[in-house]
N, C-alpha and C positions, 0 to 999 in steps of 0.2 A: 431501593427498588426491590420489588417483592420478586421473587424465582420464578412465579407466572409470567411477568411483564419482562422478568432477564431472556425468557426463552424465549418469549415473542420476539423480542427484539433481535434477537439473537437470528432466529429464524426468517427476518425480513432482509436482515442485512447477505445473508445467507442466499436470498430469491434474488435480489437487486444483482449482487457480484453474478450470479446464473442468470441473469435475463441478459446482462451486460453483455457476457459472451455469445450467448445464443440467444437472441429477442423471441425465439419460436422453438424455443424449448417447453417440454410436459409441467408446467407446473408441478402436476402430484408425483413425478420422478424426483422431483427439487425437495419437497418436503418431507423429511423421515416417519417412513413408514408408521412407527411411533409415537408421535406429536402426540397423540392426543393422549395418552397412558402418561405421559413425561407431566403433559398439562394438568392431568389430573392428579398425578401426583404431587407435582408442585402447590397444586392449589392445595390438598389435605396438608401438606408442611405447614400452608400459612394460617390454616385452619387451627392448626395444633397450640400455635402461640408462642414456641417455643422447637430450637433446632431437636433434631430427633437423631439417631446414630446417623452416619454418614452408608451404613447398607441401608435405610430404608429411605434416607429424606436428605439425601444427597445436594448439594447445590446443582443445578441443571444450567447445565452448557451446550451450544450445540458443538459435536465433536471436535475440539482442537480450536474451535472458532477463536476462543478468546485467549488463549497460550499460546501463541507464537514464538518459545524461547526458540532461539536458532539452537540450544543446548540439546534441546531433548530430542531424542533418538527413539522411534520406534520401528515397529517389523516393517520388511516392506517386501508382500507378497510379491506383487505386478505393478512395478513402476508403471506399466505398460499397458492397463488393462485395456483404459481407454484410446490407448493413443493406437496409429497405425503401427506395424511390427515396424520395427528400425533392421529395413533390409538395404537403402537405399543408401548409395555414398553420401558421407561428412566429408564437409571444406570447414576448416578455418578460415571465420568470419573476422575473428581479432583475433591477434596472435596469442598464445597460450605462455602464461607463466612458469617457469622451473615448475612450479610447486603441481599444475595442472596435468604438464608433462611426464611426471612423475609418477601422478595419480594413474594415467592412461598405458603408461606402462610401456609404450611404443618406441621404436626406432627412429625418430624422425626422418632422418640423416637416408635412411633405407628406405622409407616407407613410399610404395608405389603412386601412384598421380589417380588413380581410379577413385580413393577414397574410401573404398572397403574394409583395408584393414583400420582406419579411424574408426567405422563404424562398430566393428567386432568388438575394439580395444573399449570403445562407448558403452556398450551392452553392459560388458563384462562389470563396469563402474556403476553403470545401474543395477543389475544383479543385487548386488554386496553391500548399496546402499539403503542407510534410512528414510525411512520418509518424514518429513515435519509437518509437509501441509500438501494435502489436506490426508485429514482421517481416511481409514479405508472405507468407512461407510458414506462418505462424501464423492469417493473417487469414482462413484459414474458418474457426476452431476460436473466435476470442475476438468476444466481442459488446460490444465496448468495443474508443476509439479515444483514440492522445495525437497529435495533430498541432502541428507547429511553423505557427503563423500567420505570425507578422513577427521580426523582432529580439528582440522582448519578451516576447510572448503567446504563450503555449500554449494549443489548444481539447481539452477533453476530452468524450469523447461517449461514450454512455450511452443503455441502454434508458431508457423513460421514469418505466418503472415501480422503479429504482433510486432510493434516497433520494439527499437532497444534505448529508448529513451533511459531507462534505469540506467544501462550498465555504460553509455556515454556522459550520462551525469558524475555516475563512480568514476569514470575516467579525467573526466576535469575535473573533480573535486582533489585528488591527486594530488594533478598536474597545481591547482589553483588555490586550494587547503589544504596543505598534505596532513595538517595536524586536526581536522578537522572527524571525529568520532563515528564515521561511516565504513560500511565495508570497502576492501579494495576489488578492483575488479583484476579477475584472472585468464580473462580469455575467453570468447565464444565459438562454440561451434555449429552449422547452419546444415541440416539435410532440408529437404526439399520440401516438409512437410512440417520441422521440427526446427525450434533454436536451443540449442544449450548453452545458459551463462554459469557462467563459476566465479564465485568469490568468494571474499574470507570470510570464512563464521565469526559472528560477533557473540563473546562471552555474553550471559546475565537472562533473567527472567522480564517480560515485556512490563511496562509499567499498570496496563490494564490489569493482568491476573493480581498486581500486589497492592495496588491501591487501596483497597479495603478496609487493608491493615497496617497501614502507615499511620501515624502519629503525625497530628499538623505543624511538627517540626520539620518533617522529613518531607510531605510534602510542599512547603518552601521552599528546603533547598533543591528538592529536584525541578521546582518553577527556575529557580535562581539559576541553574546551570546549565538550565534551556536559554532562559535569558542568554545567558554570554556566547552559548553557541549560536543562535539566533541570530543574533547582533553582530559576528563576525561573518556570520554567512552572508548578512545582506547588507554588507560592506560590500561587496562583490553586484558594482552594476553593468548591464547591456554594453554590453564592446559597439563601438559605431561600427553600423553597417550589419548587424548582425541582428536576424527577428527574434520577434517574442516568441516566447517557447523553449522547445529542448533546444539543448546545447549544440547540436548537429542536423537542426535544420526540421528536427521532426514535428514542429506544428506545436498550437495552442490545442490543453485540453482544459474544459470546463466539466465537473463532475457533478453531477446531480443524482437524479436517480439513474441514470444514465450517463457515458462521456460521451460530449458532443467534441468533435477534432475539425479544427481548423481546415478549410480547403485551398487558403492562397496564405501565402507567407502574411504575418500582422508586423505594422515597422511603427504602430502609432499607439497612442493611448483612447484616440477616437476608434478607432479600428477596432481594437479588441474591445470596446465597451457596444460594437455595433455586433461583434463576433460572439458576446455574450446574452446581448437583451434584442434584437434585432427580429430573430424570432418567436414571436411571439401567437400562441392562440387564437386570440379573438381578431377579427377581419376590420375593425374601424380605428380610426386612427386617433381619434379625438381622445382616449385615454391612453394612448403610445405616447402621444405629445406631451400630452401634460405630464408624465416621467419622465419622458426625458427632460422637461426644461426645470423639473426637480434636481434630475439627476446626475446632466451632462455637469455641472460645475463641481462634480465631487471626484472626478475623475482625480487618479494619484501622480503626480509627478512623476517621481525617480521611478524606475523599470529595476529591480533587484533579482538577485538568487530566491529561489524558493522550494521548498521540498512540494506542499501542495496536498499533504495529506497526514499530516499531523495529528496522530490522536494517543491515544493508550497504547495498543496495539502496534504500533511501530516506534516505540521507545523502549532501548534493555535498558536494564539497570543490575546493579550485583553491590550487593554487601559485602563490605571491605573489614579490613582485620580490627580496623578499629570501631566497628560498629556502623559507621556511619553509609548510607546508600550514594555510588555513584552513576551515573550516567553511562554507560557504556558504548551506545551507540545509538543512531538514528539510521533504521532502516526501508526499505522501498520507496525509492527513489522514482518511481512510475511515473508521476505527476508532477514532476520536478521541471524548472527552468528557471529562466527569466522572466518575470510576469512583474507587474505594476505593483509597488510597496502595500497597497490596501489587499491584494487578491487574497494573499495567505490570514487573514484577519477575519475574512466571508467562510475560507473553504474549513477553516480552523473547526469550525461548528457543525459540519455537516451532518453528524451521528445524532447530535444534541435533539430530546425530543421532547414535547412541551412536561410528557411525565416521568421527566430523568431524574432521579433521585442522586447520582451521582456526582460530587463536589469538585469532579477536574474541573471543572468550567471556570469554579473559581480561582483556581491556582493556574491560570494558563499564562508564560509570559508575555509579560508586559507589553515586549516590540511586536507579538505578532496578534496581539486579544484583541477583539472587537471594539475594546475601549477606545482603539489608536484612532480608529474610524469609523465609530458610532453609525455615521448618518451613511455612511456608504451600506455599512452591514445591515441596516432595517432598511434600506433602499433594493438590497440583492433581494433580502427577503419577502419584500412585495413583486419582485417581477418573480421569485422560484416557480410557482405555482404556476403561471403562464407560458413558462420557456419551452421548446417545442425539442425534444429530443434527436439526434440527427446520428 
C-alpha cells in the first residue's frame, strides 16, 4: 500500500472510532489540521520511486494510530485535558489488586467513606503517568485514555457511561484460561462521570507496526500460535442459561461502521441473526426475504468465546533470544463474548479494503478465517451496506 492510501486509511479509521463516540461531533476537528501537507507529501515520496531520508519522506501515520506497544511510554502533559476535572468522589467498582493498591499509595484500612481521598490519591497517578493512546494531537478528538502507570500496570479511562465488558471478559478469562496470553485485570475504579480500569501491561511491539518486515517464515508461525490460542479459547462454549454476548450480561455488539448494542437479552442463534440483519435500509420486503431464505440456513451451531476484534493492532509480539517472534498477548477485549462460532470469521475482516495491499489476510488462522465459513462471510457482506446503525 502506497503512504497516500496508508494515511487515508489511517485517517478514516481514525473519523469512524470519533463518530462512534460522538455521532455529532465536528468532522474538521476530527481531521488533523495537516492532512493535506502529510498527503502531499506522501504523494511526492511515491513520486520519487524510491524511500528518501526518513526527515523528509518519512512513512506517514496518523499519531500512534498504528503502534499500540502497551511498552511505549510517552509525555503526558493533561491526562485530563478533555475530561471533566476529577473533583468528584471514586468508589471501587472492582476490588483493587496489591499491585493497584500500591500504585495509589493509600491507606485503605483509614481511608474515609466520602471517597475524596481515592480521588486525590487518582490524580496523583494520573499526573506521573504516560500516555499510550491516544497522541497528544488526537487528545481533543478521543474521549478515552491508556496510560502507562508503573512497570506493569496500564490505567484505561473511559466515560462512565461505557460498559466494562473488557475488564469482565479479563476477569473470566482468569478465572476460565488462566494460561491464556491476555492482560490480567486489576481493579476498577467508578466516579460519576469517569471509569478507571487497571491492568497488566503486556510486553512486545503490536503485530501491525512489524509485519512489514517479517519473513514469510515468521509470519506462519505467528498464524500458528494464534491458531492454538484461538482454538483453546473457543473450546469454551455458552454456559446454559447464560446470553450471547459479554460475560456479565452486557449485551450483543455488532461493529460496523458503527456498534449497533443489543436492547433485550439474545438466548438463540435466530435471535441474534435477526439482531444483526433485521434492520435493514430499504422499506420492501421482497429482497429481505429472499436473504433471508439464502441465509437463515447458514446460521452456526455452537455459541463459543470470542475476542470480536481481531486485527494487527491488538496482537504483541517480542523477539526472543533466540531469534525467533513470539505471541505475547491478545489485547482489548471490548468486543469480546459468547457469539456464534462463524461471528468471529465476518468481524475478522472488518479493516480489509477492496485496495489493501497488505498480506495479513492471508496468514489469518485457520479456525477463525473466512475460509471456515465462506458463504456466511459473503452473505454478511451483502447485508453490510444495508444495516441501519443504532
Amino acid at each position: 500500500m502506497s503512504e497516500a492510501a496508508d494515511l487515508n486509511k489511517r485517517i478514516l479509521r481514525r473519523l469512524t472510532r470519533a463518530l462512534d463516540a460522538d455521532s455529532e461531533a465536528n468532522i474538521q476537528d476530527i481531521i488533523p489540521s495537516n492532512y493535506a501537507a502529510r498527503l502531499n507529501r506522501a504523494t511526492k515520496c511515491k513520486s520519487k520511486g524510491s524511500p528518501s531520508p526518513p526527515s523528509q519522506c518519512s512513512v506517514i501515520k496518523v499519531n500512534g494510530d498504528s503502534v499500540k506497544s502497551h511498552t511505549e511510554q510517552k509525555t503526558n502533559d493533561n491526562a485530563f485535558n478533555v475530561f471533566p476535572a476529577l473533583t468528584e468522589p471514586t468508589a471501587v467498582k472492582h476490588d483493587l489488586s496489591d499491585a493497584t493498591r500500591t500504585l495509589l499509595g493509600t491507606d485503605f484500612a483509614t481511608m474515609s467513606s466520602s471517597g475524596h481521598e481515592l480521588t486525590r490519591a487518582l490524580v496523583k497517578v494520573v499526573s506521573r503517568s504516560g500516555t499510550i493512546y491516544p497522541s497528544a494531537s488526537e487528545q481533543a478528538t478521543y474521549k478515552r485514555r491508556i496510560l502507562r502507570c508503573s512497570e506493569n500496570l496500564i490505567m484505561k479511562i473511559y466515560p462512565s457511561s461505557h460498559d466494562l465488558t473488557e475488564y469482565t471478559t479479563l476477569q473470566y478469562l482468569e478465572r476460565h484460561k488462566p494460561d491464556f496470553p491476555a492482560p490480567r485485570p486489576h481493579g476498577v475504579l467508578m466516579s460519576e462521570k469517569l471509569a478507571f480500569i487497571f491492568i497488566s501491561l503486556v510486553p512486545g511491539t503490536t503485530v501491525a507496526s512489524t509485519w512489514s518486515t517479517l519473513q514469510p517464515s515468521e509470519k506462519v508461525s505467528i498464524r500458528d500460535q494464534l491458531e492454538n490460542m484461538f482454538l483453546s479459547l473457543r473450546q469454551m462454549e455458552l454456559p446454559p442459561g447464560m446470553p450471547f454476548g459479554g460475560v456479565a450480561g452486557e449485551g450483543c455488539k455488532d461493529t460496523r461502521l458503527h456498534t449497533k448494542l443489543s436492547r433485550r437479552p439474545i438466548y438463540t442463534n435466530a435471535d441474534f441473526w435477526e439482531f444483526q440483519y433485521a434492520d435493514v435500509t430499504w422499506s420492501g420486503q421482497a429482497y429481505i426475504n429472499f436473504l433471508r431464505q439464502l441465509t437463515k440456513p447458514l446460521t452456526a451451531s455452537r455459541c463459543v468465546f470470542t475476542h470480536g476484534d481481531v486485527r494487527g493492532d491488538n496482537i504483541l509480539v517480542q523477539r526472543q533470544a533466540d531469534g525467533n517472534l513470539k505471541v505475547t498477548g491478545i489485547v482489548d477485549w471490548e468486543m469480546s463474548g459468547f457469539y456464534p462460532e462463524d461471528y468471529e470469521c465476518t468481524k475478522i475482516t472488518n479493516n480489509l479494503a477492496t485496495n489493501d495491499q497488505d498480506d495479513w489476510y492471508q496468514f489469518l488462522p485457520p479456525c477463525i478465517s473466512p475460509n471456515r465459513f465462506p458463504l456466511k462471510w459473503l452473505s454478511d457482506k451483502l447485508y453490510n451496506p444495508y444495516i441501519i446503525p443504532s
